[in-house]
N, C-alpha and C positions, 0 to 999 in steps of 0.2 A: 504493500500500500504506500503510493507516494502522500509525500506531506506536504499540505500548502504552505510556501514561505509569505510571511506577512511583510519581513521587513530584514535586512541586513547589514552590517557593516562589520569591520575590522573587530570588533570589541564584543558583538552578541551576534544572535540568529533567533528570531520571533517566528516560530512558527502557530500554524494550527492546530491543537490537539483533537482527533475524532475520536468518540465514542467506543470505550471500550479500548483504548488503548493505555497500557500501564508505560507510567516516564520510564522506568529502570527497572530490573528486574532485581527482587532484594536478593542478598548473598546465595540465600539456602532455598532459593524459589523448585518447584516439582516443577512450575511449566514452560524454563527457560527454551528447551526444545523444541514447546505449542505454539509460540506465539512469539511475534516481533515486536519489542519493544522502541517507542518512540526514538530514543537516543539512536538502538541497533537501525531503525528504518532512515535516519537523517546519515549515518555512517554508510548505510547497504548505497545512497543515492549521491549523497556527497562527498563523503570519501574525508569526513570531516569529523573530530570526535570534541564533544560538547557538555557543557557542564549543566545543571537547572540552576535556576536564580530563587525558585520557588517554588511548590508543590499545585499537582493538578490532578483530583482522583480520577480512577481509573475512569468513570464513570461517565465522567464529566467532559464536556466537546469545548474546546477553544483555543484562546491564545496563553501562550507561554511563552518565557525567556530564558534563551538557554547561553551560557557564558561561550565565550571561543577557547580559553585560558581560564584554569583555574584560578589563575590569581585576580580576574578579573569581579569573581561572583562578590566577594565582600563588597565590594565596592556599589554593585545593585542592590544587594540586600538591606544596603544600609534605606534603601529608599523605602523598603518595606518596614523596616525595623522604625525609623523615623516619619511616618504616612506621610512620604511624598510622593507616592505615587497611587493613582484614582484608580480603581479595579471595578468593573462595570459588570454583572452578572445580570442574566436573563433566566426567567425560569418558571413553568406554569405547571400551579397548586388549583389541590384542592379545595373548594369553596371558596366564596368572598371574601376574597381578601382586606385589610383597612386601608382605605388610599394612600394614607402614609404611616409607617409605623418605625419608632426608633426599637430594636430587641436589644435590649441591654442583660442578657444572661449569663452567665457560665457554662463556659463547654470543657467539657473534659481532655485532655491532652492525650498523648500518647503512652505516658504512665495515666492508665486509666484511672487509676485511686486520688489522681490532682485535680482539680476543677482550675480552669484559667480565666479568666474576666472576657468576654464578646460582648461586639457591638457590632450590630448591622442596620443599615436604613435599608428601608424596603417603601416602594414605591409601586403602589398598584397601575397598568397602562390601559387593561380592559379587562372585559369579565364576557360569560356566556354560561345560560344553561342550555343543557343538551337535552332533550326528550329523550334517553337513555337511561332505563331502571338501573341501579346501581343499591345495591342493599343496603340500608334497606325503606329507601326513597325509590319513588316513580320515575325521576329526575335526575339527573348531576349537575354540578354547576362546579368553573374552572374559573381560576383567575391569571393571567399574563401579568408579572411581577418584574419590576427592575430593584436589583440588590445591591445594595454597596458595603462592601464587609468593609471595617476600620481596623479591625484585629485579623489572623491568618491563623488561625485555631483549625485544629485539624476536624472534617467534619463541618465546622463551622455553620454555612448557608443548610445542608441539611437538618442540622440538628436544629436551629434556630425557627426553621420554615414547620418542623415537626411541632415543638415545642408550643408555636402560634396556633395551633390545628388545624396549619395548614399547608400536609407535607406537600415534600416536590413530585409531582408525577412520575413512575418510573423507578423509582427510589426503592429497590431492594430492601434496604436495611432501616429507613425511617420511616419510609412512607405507607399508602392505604393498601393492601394486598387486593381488594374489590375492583379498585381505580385503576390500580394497575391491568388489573386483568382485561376490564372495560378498554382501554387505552389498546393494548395488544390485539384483543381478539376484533373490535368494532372500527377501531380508526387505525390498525395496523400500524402501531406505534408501539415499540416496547425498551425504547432507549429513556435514558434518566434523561427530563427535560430541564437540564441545568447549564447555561451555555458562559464561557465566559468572555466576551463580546468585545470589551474597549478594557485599553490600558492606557493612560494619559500620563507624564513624566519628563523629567529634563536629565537628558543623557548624562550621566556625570562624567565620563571622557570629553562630550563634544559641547557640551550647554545647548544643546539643541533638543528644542519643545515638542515630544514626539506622542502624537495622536493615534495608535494603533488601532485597526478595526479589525476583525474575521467574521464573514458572514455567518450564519444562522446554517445547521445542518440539515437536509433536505426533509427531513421527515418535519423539521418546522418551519418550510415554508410550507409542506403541503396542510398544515392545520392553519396557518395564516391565512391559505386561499379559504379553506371550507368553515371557518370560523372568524371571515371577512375581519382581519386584525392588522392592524397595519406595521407592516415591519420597522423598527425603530432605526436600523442597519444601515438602512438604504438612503 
């Protein structure tokens, strides 16, 4: 699977990440033989070997930054570590959403026994109910959500989108098992609908004000047409 480049120079590579693809494979992975990993599919095509700047569940469709040089990552991360840089998430939940909501909760880290302080703004863009029984309602109804995480908590947007009760579509491990199913079997959709869309930032090599966008994956423009929603991308 080729991967879309977003953006490039000397110092990083901004690619696309699609669905279901893991960044690395960890040390002791069963399925390094199953399956190509992001970094492994940008080396099979570039012939390039590349660092992440930051994390992007498997799960999850978008944009990423991958260093050129190790010694270069500090140097992005610092922009995470100090929110200079704007991370733009897309993602459509269950039920009505609140048109705007700050979640200011605790999410658990990677020692699961720690809770770590999250913030997310969440920004409702549209809504729909569907004349689809879904259990154990006659009805469903969806909401088209724009996310702005402030923290980079592992999890984070899902746990936070769970916690509001109103997980992300798709969502294996946080989300409605019903909806899901609805989504797969009725609108042949069975991807986690979590996309991460814009990264906004000032190169810290170049001082240059860098706007990144990657388009929406195809399975959501095809619910943008039949759920007449207008794509924010474009």
């Amino acid at each position: 699977m080729s991967v879309q480049v977003i953006f490039e120079d000397k110092y990083i590579l901004c690619v696309s990440k699609p669905n279901n693809m893991v960044v690395h494979h960890a040390r002791h992975s069963r399925n390094v033989a199953e399956e190509t990993s992001l970094l492994q599919s940008i080396f099979n095509t570039k012939k390039l070997k590349v660092y992440p700047i930051h994390r992007l569940d498997r799960k999850t469709s978008g944009i990423i930054l991958l260093a050129k040089q190790k010694e270069f990552v500090q140097h992005f991360q610092e922009l995470f570590t100090h929110n200079e840089i704007q991370k733009m998430y897309y993602g459509i939940v269950r039920g009505f959403s609140p048109e705007i909501k700050i979640i200011d909760s605790p999410v658990k880290g990677r020692d699961a026994n720690v809770h770590k302080e999250a913030l997310t703004y969440l920004k409702t863009l549209d809504k729909i109910t569907l004349e689809i029984a879904v259990k154990p309602y006659d009805s469903s109804r969806y909401s088209f959500v724009q996310l702005s995480p402030k923290t980079g908590r592992m999890h984070q947007l899902r746990v936070h989108m769970n916690k509001i009760s109103h997980p992300l579509i798709g969502d294996p491990k946080y989300g409605d098992k019903n909806h899901n199913m609805m989504f797969e079997n009725k609108l042949k959709c069975k991807n986690l609908f979590l996309h991460a869309g814009n990264l906004s930032f000032v190169h810290p090599f170049t001082s240059q004000t860098l706007n990144l966008t990657t388009p929406f994956p195809e399975d959501w423009i095809t619910l943008f047409n039949t759920f007449s929603w207008k794509n924010p991308l474009l």
